[in-house]
N, C-alpha and C positions, 0 to 999 in steps of 0.2 A: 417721900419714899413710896406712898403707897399708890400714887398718881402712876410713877414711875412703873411699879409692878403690873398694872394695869396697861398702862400705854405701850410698853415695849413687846408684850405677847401681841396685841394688839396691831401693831405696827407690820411683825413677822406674818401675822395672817393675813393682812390687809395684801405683803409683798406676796406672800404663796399665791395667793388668789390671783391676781393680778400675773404673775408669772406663769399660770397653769393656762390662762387664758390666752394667751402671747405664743405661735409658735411660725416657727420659719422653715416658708417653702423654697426649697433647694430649685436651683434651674433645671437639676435633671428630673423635678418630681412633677408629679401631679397629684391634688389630695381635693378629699373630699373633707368636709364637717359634715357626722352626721348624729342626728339625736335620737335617742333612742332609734336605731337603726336606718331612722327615716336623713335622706338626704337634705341636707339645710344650706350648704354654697360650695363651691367649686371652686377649686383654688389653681389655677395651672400656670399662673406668673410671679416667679420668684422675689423674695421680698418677706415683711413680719406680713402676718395673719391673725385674727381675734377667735376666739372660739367662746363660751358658755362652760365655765369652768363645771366638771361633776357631771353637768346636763350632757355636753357633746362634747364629741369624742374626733379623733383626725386619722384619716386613714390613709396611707401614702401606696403610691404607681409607679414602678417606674415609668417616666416619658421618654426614654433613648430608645433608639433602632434595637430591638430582641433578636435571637437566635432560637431557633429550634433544631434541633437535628431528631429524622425522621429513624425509628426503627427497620433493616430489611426486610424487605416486603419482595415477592415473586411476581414477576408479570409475564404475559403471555403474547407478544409482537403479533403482527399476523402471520408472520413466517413460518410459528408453532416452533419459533426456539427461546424458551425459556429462560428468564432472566434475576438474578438477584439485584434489586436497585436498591441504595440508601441516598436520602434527600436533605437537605438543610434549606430553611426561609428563613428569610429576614421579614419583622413584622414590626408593629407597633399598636398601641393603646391608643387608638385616635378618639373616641370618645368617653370619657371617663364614666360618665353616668352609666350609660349604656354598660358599658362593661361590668359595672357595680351591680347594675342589674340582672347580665344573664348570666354570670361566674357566682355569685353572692358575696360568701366567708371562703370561698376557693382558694381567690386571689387567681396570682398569676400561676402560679400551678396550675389549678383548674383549667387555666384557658391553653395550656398549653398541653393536656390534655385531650379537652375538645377539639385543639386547633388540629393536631397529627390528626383525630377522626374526620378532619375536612380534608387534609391533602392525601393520606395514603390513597383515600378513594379514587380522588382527581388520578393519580398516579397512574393508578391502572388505568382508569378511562381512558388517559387521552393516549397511554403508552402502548396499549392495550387495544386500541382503533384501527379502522382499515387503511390499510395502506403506511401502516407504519410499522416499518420492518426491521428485527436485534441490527441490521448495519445502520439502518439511521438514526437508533438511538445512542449510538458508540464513536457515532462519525459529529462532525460540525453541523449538520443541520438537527443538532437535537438542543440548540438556542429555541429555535422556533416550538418545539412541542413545551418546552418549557414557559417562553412565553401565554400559550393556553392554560398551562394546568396553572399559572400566577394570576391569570383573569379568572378561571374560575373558582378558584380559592377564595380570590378577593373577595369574590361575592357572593361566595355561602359563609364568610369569615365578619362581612361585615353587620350581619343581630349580635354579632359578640361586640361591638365596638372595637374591632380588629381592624389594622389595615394591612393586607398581606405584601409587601413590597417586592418580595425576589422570593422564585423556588429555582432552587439549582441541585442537579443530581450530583452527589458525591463519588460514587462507587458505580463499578456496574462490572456483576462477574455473572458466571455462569454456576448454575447448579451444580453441586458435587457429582452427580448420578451422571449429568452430563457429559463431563469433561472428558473422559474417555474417547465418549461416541464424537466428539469434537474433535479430538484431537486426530483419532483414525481417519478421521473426514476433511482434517487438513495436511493430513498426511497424506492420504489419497491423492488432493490436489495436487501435492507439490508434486509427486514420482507422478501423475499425468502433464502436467506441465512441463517436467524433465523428460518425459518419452516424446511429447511433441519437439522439444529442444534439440534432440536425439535422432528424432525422422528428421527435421527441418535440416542438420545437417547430415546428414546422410545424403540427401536430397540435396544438398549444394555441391557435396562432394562428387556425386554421380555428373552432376551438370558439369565441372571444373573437369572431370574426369575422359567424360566423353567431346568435353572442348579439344584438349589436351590429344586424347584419339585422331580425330578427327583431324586436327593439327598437324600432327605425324603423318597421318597417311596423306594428306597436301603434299604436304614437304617432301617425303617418299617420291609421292608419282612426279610432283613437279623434278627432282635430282634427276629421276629414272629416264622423264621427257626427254632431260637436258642431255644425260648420258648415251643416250639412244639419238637423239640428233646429233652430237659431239662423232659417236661413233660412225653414225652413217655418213657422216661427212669426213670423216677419214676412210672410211671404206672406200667413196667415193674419190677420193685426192691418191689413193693407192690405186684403186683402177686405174688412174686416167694417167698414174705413176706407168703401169706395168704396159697399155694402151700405145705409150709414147715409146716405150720401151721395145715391144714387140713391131709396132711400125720401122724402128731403125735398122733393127738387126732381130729378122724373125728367127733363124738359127740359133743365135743365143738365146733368144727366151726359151724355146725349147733346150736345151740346153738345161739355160736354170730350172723349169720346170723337173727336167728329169732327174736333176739332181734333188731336188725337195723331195720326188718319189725315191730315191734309193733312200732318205734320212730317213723317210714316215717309215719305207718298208724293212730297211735293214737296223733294227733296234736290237741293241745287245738285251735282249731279251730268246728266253727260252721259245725261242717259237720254230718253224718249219715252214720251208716253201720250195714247192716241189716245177721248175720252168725248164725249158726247154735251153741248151745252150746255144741254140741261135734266135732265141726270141730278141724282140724290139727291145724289150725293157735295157737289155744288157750293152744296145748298140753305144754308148759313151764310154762303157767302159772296157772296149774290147777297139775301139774305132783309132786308128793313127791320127783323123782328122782334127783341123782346130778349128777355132771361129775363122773368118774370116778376117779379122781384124789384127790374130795373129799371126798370117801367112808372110 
């Protein structure tokens, strides 16, 4: 019994010990052992692990792709129109030592910390550079500025044991203060692109208008042409009517003639006409004679 009292405490410390010492790295982790603060091995392939029970101590990383999302921050294009941007990277713990080293007791806080004081910089920098103006960083070719500001993060990122894999801008608005002065200056635009829409036809309609003119009056002189050769050629066809006429029997065309002068001159109209009664005018109607073709 008293072997038994002995042995069985015995047994339990023997397992504690033995269990404190035994610990298991996850596939998403990375750990160090370390003894009194100092680093003693590296553990970054899942599976059981050994440690120095009391002595050393294990301290876990995550190894999976991180997230940061960046605070807004103002940058200044060269255009001088003012921007609110917010950013997210994706990053990772590529070197565990290293990292243990320049974060301490931080951890991954700490570094994610120091990491925003690496990219906000970059942000301005490269946003903030010649020749890069608020439309191209709103537009698709702001892949490529982001490419730079992810190489150079990289590598002010990597004494941290950081490996910076993607920055991508999130957001991107305009200033409060601005928005106004924005808006009136896209308003502007538009009622000046509407007044050129405006001249533009105007100016189609004049051209369609003075087609249209110009058309008519063809048309006009060509009718007018037509009508005036039409009628000179009945003019002419009645000459050569009245020609034939007066050749046959010159008496009658006088005749007819005199009679066309009594219709013009004698119109049931108010008028007065003061002749002689043996003038010529009267001789048909005073005269016994007929044509010749009545005798």
């Amino acid at each position: 019994m008293k072997k038994s009292a002995i042995l069985l405490p015995a047994i339990v410390l023997v397992g504690a010990v033995l269990m404190s010492s035994v610990f298991i790295v996850d596939e998403r982790e990375k750990a160090l052992v370390l003894q009194f603060g100092q680093i003693k091995a590296v553990k970054e392939e899942p599976g059981l692990a050994f440690k120095i029970p009391l002595i050393q101590e294990v301290v876990r990383y995550d190894g999976r792709i991180l997230s940061i999302d960046t605070d807004p921050i103002e940058v200044t294009p060269s255009d001088d129109r003012r921007l609110i941007v917010d950013a997210f990277a994706r990053y990772r713990i590529s070197d565990v030592v290293q990292f243990r080293q320049a974060v301490g007791l931080g951890g991954e806080r700490a570094a994610e910390s120091r990491l925003e004081g690496i990219l906000n910089p970059q942000i301005r920098a490269v946003l903030g550079s010649e020749g890069v103006t608020s439309n191209t960083i709103i537009s698709a070719d702001r892949a490529e500025l982001m490419a730079r500001i992810t190489a150079q993060a990289r590598t002010r990122a990597a004494p941290l044991g950081l490996e910076v894999l993607d920055v991508r801008l999130k957001q991107t608005a305009l200033p409060e203060q601005n928005l106004d002065a924005t808006f009136a200056r896209m308003r502007a635009e538009r009622e000046r692109e509407a007044a050129d829409e405006i001249a533009r036809g105007q100016e189609a309609a004049s051209r369609v208008r003075a087609t249209a003119d110009r058309t008519v009056v063809e048309l006009v002189s060509e009718a007018t042409r037509d009508a005036e050769i039409t009628r000179g050629e009945a003019d002419a066809q009645r000459n050569a009517i009245f020609a034939e006429a007066f050749g046959a029997d010159q008496e009658f065309f006088e005749f007819y003639r005199s009679l066309n002068a009594y219709q013009r001159a004698l119109k049931s109209e108010n008028s007065t006409m003061v002749l002689s009664p043996d003038s010529e005018f009267f001789d048909y109607l005073k005269s016994d004679q007929r044509p010749a073709s009545d005798r």
